[in-house]
C-alpha positions in Angstrom: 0.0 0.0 0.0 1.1 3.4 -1.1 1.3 6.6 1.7 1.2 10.0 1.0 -1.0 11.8 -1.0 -0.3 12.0 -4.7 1.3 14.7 -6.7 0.3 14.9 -10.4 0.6 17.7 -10.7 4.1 19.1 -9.5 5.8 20.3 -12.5 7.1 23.0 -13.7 5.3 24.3 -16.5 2.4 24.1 -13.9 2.4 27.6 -13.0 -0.3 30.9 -13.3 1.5 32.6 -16.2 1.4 29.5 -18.6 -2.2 29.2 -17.6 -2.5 33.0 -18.4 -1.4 33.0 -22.1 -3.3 29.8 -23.0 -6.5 32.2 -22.2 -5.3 35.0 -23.9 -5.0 33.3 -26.7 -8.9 32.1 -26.7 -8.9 35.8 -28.1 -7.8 34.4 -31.4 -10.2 32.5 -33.6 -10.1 28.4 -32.5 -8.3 27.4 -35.7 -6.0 29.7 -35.2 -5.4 28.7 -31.3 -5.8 24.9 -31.7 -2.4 25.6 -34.4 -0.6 27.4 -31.8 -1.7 24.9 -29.2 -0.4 22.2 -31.7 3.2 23.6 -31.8 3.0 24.2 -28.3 2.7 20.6 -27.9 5.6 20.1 -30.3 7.8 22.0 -28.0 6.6 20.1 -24.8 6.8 16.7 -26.0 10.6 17.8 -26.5 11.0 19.7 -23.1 9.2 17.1 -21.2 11.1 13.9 -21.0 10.0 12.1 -18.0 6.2 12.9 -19.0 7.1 11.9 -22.5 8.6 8.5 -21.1 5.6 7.7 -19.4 3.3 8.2 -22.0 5.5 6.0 -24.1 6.0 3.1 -21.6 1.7 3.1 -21.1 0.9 3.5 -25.1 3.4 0.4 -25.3 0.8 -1.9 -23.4 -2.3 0.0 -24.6 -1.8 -0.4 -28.0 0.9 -3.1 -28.6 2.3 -0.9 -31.1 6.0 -0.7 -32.8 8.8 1.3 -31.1 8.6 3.6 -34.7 4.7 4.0 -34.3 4.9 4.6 -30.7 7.2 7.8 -31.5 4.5 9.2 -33.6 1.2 8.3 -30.9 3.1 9.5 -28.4 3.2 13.0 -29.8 -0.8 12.5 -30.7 -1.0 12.4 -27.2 0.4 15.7 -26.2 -1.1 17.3 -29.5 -4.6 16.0 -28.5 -3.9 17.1 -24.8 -2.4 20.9 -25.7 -6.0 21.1 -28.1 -8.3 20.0 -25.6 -6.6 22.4 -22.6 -6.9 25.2 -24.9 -10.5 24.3 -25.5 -10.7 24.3 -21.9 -8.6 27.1 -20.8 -10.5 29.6 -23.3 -14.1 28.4 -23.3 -13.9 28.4 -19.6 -15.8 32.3 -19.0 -18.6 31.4 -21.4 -21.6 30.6 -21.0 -22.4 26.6 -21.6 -25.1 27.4 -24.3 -22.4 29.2 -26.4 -20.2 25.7 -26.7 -22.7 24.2 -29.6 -20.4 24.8 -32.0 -17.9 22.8 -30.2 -20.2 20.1 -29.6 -20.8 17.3 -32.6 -23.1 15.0 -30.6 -24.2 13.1 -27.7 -24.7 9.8 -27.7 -27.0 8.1 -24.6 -28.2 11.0 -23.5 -31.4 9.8 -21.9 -28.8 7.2 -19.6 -28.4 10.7 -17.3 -31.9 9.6 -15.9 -35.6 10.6 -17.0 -36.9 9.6 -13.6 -35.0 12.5 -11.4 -33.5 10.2 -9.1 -29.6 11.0 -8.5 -27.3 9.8 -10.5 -23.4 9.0 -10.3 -21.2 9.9 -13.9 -18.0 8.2 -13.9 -15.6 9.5 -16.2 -11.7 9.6 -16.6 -8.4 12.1 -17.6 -9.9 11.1 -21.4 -10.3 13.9 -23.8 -12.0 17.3 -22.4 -13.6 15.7 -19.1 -14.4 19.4 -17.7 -15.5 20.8 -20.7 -17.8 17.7 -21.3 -19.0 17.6 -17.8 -20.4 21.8 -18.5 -21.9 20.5 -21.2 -24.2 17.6 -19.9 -24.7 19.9 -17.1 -26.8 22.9 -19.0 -28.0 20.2 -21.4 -29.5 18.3 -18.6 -30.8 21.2 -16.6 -29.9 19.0 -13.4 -27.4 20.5 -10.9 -24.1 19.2 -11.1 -21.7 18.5 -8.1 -18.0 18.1 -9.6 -15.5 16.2 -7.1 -12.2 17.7 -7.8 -8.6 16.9 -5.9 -7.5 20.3 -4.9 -4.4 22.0 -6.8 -1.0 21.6 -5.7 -0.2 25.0 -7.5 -2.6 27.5 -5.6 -4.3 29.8 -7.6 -4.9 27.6 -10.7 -8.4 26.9 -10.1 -10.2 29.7 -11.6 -8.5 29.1 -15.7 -9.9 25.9 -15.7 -12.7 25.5 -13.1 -15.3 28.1 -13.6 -18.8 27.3 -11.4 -21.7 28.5 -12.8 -24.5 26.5 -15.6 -25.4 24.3 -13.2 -22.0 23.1 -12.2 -20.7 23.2 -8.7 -17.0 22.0 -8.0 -16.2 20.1 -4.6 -12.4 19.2 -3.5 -12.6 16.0 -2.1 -10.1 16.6 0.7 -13.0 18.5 2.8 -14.6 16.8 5.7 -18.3 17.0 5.0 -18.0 16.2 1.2 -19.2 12.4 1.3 -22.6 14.0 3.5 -22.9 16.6 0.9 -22.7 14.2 -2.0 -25.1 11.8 -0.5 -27.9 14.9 -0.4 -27.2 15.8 -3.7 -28.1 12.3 -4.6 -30.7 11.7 -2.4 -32.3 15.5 -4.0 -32.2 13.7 -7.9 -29.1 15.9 -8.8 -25.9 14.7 -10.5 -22.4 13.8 -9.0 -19.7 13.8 -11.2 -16.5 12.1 -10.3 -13.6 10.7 -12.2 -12.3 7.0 -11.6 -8.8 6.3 -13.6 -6.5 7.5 -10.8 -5.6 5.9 -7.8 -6.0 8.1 -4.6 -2.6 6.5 -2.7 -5.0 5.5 0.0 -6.0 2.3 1.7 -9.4 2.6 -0.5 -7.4 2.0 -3.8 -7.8 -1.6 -5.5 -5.7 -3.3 -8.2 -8.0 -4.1 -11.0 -6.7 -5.9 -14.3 -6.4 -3.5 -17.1 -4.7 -4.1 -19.9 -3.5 -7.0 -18.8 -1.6 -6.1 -15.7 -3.0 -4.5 -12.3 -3.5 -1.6 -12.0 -4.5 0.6 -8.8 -8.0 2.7 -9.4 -10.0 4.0 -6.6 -13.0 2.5 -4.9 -14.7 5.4 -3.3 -17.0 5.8 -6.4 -18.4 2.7 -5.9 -19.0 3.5 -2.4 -20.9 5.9 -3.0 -23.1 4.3 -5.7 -23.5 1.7 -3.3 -24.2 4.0 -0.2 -26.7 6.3 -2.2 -28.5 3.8 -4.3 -28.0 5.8 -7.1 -26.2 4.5 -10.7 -23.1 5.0 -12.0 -23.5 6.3 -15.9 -19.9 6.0 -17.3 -19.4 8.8 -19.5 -16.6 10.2 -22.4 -16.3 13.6 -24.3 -13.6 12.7 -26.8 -12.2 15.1 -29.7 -13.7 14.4 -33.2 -11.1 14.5 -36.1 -13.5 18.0 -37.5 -12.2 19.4 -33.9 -15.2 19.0 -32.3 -16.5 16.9 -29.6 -18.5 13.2 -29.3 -20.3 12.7 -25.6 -20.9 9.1 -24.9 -22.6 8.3 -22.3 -23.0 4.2 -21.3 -24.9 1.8 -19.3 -25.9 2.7 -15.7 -25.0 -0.2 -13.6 -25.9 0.0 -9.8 -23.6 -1.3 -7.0 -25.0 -3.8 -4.5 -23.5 -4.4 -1.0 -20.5 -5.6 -0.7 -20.3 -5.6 -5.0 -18.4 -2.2 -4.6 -14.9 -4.3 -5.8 -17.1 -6.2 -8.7 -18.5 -2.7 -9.3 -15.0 -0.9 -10.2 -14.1 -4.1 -12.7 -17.1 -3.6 -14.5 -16.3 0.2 -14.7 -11.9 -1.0 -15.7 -14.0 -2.5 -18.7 -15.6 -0.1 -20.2 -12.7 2.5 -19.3 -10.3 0.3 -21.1 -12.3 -0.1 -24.3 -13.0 3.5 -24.0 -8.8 4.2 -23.8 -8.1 1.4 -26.7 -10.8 3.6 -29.2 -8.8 7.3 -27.9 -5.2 6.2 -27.1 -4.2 9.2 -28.0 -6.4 11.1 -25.5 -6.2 9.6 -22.5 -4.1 12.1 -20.5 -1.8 10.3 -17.6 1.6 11.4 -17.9 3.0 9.0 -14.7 3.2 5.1 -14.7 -0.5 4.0 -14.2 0.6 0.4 -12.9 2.7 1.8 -10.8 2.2 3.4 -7.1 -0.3 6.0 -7.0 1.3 9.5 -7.7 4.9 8.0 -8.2 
């Protein structure tokens, strides 16, 4: 068992300034800022070699592909990741009803829940999660409650989490957050919480995933499980016309003492999800590894 809490965060290039110009440059027009995000990216994937290592050693297993082929994917990756942050970063102050244009579809839509009752959406660092997330949320006109890790780099919050539409951010670290998520629940609104990184606690399991354990965390399926409500697994990947595809699975409910059989079903569907987008899934550490290493 891992201690310590995690740190993906703690690099350099995470810092106000870079976050700064990203949003200026939402003044340009998107093709133009997607390009500059693009060569950004080209710069990164050179100035970043432990990040691009990792990337490299988990697209290796993902994909099975050649040591040539992996060069090129690899750089996909941080391409796919500087366009989708830039999406992020400058749609951030707008309104949710002014992101149509960004938006190519949704797919399962009506797996959000007709009846009211609360409902758990389970996504992953897979394409624009946030961005996605804003978008479901003024779509469904259901309040959304958004369980973040809080920022190593202070300060960072407001370029990329903006409340507002419906959406409401909580950090996870806070004492009364599992009471307030239950009420949200238990009031028919929506919890949204990612599940593809390990928390470095004693609630982590190692689930198969691509072959090879991997640590994923189980409080999700707590949470179903505590609440009654389901967990709707759901993906807002980038479309090659630049715009984005939601797709929204299944609901599957956790019974007691299923929460473990719960988080394999949801390693499934994540890692069919990651084999369609390699290039988009966005964990620049060793995911078999310990959490945070």
């Amino acid at each position: 068992m891992t201690t310590g809490a995690p740190r993906w965060y703690a690099h350099g290039y995470n810092r106000a300034g870079f976050y700064r110009l990203a949003g200026a440059a939402g003044l340009l027009p998107r093709r133009a800022r997607l390009g500059l995000a693009v060569i950004a990216a080209d710069i990164a994937v050179r100035r970043m070699p432990v990040e691009r290592a990792m990337v490299r050693q988990n697209l290796r297993r993902v994909t099975g592909a050649s040591e040539t082929e992996l060069d090129a994917i690899t750089r996909d990756v941080f391409r796919d990741f500087a366009m989708c942050f830039a999406d992020l970063v400058s749609t951030n102050r707008r309104p949710a009803d002014k992101l149509r244009g960004y938006l190519a579809g949704v797919t399962g839509a009506d797996r959000l829940g007709e009846t009211g009752d609360g409902v758990i959406s389970l996504t992953a660092h897979l394409g624009n999660w946030e961005l996605g997330g804003r978008i479901l949320a003024w779509r469904s006109a259901r309040p959304t409650h958004v369980v973040v890790a809080d920022d190593t780099a202070r300060g960072l919050e407001r370029w990329v989490r903006r409340g507002g539409d419906g959406v409401r951010f909580i950090s996870r670290s806070r004492a009364t957050t599992a009471v307030t998520l239950l009420a949200a629940l238990r009031r028919g609104e929506v919890v949204a919480l990612q599940g593809d990184r390990a928390l470095g606690g004693r609630r982590d399991v190692r689930a198969p995933f691509f072959g090879r354990p991997a640590p994923f965390p189980l409080g999700p399926f707590v949470l179903a499980r505590a609440s009654g409500a389901p967990i709707v697994p759901a993906f807002c990947v980038l479309g090659p016309d630049h715009r984005y595809t939601i797709t929204l699975h299944e609901p599957f409910t956790v019974k007691a003492g299923g929460e473990a059989d719960a988080l394999a079903r949801w390693v499934g569907v994540l890692e069919h999800a990651v084999r369609e987008h390699p290039t988009q899934w966005f964990n620049f550490y060793d995911i078999w590894g310990p959490a945070g290493a």
